[in-house]
DODONU-160768 format. One line per field, with one value per atom (N, C-alpha, C, O, CB): residue number from 1; residue in three letters; atom name; x, y, z. Coordinates in nm, 2 decimals, padded with zeros to 4 digits, m for minus. Glycine has a CB too. Layout:
// DODONU-160768
num	NUM, ...
residuo	Ala, ...
atomo	CA, ...
xx	X, ...
yy	Y, ...
zz	Z, ...
//
This chain:
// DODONU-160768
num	1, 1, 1, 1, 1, 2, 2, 2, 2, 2, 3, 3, 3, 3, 3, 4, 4, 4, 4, 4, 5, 5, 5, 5, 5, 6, 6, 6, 6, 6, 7, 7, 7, 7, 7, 8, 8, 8, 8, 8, 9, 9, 9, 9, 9, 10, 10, 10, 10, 10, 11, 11, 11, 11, 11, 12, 12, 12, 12, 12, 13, 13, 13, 13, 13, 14, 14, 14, 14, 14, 15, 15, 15, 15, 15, 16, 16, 16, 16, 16, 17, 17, 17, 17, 17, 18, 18, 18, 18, 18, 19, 19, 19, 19, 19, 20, 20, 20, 20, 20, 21, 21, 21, 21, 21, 22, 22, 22, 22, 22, 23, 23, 23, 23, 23, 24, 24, 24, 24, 24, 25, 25, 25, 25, 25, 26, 26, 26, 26, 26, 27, 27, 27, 27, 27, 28, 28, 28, 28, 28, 29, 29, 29, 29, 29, 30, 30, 30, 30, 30, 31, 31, 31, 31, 31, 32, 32, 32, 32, 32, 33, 33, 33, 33, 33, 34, 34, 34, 34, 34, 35, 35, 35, 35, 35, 36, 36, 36, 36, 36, 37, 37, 37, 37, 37, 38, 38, 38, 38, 38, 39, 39, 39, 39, 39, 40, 40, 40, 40, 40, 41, 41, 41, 41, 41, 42, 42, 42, 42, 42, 43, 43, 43, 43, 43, 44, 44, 44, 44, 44, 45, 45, 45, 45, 45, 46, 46, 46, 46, 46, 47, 47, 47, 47, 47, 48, 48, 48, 48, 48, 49, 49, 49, 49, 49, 50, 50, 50, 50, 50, 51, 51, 51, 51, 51, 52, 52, 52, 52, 52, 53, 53, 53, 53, 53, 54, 54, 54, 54, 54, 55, 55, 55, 55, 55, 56, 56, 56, 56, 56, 57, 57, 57, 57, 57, 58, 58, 58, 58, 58, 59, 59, 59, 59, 59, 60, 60, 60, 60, 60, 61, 61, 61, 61, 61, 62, 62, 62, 62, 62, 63, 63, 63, 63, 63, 64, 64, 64, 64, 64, 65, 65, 65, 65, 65, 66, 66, 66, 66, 66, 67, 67, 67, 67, 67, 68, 68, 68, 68, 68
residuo	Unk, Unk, Unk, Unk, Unk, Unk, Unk, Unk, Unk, Unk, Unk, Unk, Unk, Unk, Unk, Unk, Unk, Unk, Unk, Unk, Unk, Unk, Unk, Unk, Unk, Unk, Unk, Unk, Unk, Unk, Unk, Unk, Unk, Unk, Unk, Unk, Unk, Unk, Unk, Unk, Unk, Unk, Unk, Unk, Unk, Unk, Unk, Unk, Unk, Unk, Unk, Unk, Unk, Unk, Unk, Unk, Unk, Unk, Unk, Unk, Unk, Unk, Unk, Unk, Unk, Unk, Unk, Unk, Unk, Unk, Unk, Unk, Unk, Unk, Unk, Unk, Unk, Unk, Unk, Unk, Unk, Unk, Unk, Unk, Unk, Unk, Unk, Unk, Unk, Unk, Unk, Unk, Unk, Unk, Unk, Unk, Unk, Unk, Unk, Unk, Unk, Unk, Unk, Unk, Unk, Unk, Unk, Unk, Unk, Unk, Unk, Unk, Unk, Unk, Unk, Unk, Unk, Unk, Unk, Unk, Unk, Unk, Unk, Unk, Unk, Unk, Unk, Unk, Unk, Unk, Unk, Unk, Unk, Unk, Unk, Unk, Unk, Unk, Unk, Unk, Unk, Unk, Unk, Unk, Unk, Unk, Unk, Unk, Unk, Unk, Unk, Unk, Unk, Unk, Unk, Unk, Unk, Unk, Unk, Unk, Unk, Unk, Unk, Unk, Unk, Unk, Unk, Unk, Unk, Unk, Unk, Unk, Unk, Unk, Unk, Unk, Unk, Unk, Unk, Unk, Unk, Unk, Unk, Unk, Unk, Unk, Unk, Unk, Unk, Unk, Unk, Unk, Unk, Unk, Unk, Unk, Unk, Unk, Unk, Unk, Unk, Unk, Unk, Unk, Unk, Unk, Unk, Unk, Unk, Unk, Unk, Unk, Unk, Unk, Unk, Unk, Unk, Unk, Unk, Unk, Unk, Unk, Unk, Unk, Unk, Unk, Unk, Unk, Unk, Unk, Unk, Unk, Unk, Unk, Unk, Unk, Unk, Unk, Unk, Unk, Unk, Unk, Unk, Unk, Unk, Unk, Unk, Unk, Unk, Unk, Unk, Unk, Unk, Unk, Unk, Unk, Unk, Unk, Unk, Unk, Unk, Unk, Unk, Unk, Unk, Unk, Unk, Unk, Unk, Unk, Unk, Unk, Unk, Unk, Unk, Unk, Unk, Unk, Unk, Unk, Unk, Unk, Unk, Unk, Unk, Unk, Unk, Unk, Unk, Unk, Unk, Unk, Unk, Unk, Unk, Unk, Unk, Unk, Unk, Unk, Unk, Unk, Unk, Unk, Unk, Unk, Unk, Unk, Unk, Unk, Unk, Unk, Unk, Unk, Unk, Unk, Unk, Unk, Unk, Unk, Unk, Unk, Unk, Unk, Unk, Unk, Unk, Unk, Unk, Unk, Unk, Unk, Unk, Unk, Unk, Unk, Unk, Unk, Unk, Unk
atomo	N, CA, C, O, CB, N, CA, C, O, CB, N, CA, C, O, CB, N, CA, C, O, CB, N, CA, C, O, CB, N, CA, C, O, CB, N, CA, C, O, CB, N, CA, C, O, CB, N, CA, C, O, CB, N, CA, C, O, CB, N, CA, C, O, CB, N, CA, C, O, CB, N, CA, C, O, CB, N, CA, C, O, CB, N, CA, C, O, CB, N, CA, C, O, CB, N, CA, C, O, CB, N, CA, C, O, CB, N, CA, C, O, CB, N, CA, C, O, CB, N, CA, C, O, CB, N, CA, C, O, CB, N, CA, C, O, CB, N, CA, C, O, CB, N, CA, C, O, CB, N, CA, C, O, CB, N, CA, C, O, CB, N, CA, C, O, CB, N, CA, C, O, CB, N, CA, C, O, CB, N, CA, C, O, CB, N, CA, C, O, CB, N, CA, C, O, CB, N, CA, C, O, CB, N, CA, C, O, CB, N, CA, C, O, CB, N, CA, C, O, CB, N, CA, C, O, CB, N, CA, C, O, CB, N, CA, C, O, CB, N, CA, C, O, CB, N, CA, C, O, CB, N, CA, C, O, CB, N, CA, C, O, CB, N, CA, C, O, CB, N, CA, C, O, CB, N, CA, C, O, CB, N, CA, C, O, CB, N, CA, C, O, CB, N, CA, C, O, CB, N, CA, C, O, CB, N, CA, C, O, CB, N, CA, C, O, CB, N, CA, C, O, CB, N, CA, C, O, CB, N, CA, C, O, CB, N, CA, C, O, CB, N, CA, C, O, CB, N, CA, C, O, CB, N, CA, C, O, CB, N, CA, C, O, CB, N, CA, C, O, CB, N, CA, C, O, CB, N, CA, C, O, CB, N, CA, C, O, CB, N, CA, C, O, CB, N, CA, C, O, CB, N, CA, C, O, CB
xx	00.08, 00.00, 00.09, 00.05, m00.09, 00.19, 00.31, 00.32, 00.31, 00.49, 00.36, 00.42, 00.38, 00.44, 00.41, 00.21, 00.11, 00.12, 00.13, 00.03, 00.10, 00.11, 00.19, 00.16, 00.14, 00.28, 00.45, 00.45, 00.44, 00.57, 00.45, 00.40, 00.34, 00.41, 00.28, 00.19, 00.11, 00.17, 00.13, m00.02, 00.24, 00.27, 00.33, 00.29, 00.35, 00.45, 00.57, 00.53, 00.57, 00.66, 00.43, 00.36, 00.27, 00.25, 00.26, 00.18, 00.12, 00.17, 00.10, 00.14, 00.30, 00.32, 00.40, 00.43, 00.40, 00.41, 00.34, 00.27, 00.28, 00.35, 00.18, 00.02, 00.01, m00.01, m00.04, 00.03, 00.00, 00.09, 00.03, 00.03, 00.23, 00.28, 00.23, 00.20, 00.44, 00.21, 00.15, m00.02, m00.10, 00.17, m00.01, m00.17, m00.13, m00.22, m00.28, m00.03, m00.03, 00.07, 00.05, 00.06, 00.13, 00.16, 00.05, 00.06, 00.32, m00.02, m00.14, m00.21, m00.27, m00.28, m00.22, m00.33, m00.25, m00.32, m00.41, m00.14, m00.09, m00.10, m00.14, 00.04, m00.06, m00.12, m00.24, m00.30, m00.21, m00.28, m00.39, m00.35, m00.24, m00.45, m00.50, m00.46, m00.54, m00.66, m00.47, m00.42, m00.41, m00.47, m00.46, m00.25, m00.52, m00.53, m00.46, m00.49, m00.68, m00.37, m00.29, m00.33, m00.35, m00.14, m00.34, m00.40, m00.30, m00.22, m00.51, m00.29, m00.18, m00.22, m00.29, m00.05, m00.18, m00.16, m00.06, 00.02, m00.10, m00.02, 00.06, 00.06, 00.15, 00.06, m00.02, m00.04, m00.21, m00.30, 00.07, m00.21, m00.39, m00.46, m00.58, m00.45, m00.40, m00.50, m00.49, m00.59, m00.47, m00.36, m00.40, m00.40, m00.34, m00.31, m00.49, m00.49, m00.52, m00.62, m00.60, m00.41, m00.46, m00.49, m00.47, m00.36, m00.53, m00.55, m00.49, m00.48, m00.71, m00.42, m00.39, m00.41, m00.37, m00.21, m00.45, m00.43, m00.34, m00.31, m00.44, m00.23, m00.13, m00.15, m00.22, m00.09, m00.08, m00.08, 00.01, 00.10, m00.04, 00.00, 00.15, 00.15, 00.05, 00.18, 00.22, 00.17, 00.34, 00.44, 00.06, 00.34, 00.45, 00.48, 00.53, 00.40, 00.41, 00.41, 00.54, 00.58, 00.23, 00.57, 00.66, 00.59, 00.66, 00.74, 00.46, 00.38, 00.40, 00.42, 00.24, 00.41, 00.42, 00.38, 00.41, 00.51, 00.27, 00.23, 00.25, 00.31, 00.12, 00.16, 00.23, 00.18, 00.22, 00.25, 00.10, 00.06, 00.12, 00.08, m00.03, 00.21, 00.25, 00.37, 00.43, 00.30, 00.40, 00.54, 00.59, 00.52, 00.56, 00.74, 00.80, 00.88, 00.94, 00.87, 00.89, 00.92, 00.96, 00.90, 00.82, 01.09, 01.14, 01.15, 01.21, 01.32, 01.05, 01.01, 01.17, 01.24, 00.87, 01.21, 01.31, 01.30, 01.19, 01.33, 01.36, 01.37, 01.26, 01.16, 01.51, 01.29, 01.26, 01.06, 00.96, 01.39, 01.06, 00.93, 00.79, 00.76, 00.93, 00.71, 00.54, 00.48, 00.48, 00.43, 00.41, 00.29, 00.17, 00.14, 00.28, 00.09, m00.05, m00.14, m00.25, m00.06
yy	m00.12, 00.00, 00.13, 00.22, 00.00, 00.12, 00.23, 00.29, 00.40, 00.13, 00.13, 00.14, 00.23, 00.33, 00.04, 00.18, 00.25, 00.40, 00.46, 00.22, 00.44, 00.55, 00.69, 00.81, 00.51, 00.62, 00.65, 00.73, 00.84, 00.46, 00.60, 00.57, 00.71, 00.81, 00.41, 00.71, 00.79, 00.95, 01.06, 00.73, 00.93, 01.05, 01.13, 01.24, 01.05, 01.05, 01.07, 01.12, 01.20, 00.93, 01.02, 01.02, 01.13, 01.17, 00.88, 01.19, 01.34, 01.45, 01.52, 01.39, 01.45, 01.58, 01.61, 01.71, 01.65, 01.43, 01.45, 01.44, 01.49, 01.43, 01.39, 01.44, 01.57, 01.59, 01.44, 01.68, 01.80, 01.86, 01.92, 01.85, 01.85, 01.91, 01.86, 01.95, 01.89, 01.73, 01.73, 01.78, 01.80, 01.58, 01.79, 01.89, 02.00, 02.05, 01.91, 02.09, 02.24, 02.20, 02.28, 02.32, 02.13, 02.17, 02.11, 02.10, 02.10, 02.08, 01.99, 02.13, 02.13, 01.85, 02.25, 02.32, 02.41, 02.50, 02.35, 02.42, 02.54, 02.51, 02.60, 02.59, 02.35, 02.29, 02.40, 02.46, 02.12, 02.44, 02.50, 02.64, 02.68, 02.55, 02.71, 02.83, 02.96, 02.99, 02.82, 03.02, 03.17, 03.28, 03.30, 03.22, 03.34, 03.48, 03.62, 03.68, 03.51, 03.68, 03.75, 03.96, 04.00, 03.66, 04.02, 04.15, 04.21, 04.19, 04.19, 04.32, 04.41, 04.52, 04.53, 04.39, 04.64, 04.78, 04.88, 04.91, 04.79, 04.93, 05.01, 05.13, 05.15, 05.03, 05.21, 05.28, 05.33, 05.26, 05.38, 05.50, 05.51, 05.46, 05.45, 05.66, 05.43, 05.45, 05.29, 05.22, 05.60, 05.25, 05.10, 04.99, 04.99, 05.04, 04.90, 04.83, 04.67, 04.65, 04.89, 04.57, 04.47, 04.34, 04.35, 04.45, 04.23, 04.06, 04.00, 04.04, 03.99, 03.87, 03.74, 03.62, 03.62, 03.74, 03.54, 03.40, 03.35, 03.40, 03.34, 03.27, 03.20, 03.09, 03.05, 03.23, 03.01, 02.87, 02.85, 02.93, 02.78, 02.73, 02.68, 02.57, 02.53, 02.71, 02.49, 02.32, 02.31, 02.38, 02.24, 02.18, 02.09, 01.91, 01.81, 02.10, 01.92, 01.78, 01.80, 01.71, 01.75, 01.90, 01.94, 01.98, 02.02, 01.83, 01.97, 02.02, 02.20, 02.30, 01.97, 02.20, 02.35, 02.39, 02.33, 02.42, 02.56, 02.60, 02.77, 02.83, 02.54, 02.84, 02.96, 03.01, 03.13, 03.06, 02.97, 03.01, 02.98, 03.02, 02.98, 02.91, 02.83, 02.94, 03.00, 02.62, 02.94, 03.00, 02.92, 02.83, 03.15, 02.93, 02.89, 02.98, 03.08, 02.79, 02.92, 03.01, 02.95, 02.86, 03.12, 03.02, 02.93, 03.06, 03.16, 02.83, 03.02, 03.11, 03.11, 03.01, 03.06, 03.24, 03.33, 03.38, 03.45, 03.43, 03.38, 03.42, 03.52, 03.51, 03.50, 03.64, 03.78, 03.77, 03.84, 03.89, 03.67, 03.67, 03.66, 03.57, 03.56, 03.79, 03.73, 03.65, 03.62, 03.81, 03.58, 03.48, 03.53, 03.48, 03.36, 03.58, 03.60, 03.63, 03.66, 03.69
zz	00.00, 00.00, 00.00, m00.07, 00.12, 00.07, 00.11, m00.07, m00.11, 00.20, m00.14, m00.28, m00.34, m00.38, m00.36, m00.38, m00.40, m00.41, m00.52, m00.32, m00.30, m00.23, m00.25, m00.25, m00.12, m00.28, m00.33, m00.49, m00.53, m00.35, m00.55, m00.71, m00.70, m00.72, m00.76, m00.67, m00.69, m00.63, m00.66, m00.63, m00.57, m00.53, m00.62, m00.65, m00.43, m00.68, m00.76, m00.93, m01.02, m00.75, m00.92, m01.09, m01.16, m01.27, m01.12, m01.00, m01.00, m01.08, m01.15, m00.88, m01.06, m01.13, m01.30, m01.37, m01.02, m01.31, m01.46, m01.54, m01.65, m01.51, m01.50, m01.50, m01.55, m01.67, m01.37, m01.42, m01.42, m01.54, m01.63, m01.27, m01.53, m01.64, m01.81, m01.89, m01.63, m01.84, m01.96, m01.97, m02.07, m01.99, m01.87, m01.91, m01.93, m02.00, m01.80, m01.91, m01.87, m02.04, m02.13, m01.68, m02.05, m02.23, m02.31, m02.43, m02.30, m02.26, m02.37, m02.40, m02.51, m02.28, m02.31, m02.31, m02.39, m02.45, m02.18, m02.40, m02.50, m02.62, m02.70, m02.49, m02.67, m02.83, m02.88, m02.79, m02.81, m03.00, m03.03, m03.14, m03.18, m02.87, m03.19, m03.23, m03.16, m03.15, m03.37, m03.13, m03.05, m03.14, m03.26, m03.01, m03.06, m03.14, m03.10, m02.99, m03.13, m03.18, m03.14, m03.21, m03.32, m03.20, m03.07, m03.10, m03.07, m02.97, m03.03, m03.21, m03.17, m03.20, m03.30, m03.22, m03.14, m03.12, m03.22, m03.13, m02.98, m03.30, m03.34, m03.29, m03.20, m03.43, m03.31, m03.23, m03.25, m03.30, m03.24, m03.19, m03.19, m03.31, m03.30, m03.18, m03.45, m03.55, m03.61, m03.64, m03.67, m03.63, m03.66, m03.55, m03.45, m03.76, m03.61, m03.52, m03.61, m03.68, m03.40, m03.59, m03.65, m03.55, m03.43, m03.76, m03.61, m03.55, m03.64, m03.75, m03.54, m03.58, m03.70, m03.60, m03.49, m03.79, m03.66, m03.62, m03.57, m03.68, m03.70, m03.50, m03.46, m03.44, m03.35, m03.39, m03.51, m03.47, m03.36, m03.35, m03.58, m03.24, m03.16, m03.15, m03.08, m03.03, m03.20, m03.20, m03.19, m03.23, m03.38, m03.13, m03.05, m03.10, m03.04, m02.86, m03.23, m03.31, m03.44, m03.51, m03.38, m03.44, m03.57, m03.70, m03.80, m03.62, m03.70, m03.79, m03.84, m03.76, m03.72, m03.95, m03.97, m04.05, m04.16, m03.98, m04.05, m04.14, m04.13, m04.04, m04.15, m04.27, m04.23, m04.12, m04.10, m04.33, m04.05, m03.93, m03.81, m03.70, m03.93, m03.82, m03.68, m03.68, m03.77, m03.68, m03.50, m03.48, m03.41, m03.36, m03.42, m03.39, m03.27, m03.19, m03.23, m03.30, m03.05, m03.01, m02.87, m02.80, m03.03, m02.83, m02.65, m02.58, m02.61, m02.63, m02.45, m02.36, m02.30, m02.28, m02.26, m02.28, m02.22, m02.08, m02.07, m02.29, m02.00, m01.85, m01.84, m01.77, m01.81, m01.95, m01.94, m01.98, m01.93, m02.10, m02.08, m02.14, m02.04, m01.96, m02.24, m02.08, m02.04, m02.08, m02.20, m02.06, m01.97, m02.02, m02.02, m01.91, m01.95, m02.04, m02.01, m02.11, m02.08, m01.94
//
């Protein structure tokens, strides 16, 4: 039961991390500002299969970078 116990303890938190990259898979919508008078949208792809199109970016999050 101890084993059990253990196992389950240990195995939790990959779980949790492949969910938290499962949920970034997808396509984003990205709003930007120029300034007061234009203002555009585009589509983004982010996918983590190697798949690529002209929508997809890549990109490795950096110390400095926001998430939100």
């Amino acid at each position: 039961m101890l084993k059990n116990f253990l196992a389950c303890i240990l195995f939790l938190p990959t779980l949790v991390m492949a969910n938290l990259e499962q949920s970034l898979v997808g396509k984003w919508e990205c709003k930007g500002v120029e300034d007061e008078y234009f203002h555009h949208t585009s589509d983004i792809e982010y996918r983590d299969d190697g798949i690529l199109s002209e929508k997809s970016i890549v990109h490795q999050w950096d110390k400095d970078d926001d998430f939100y």
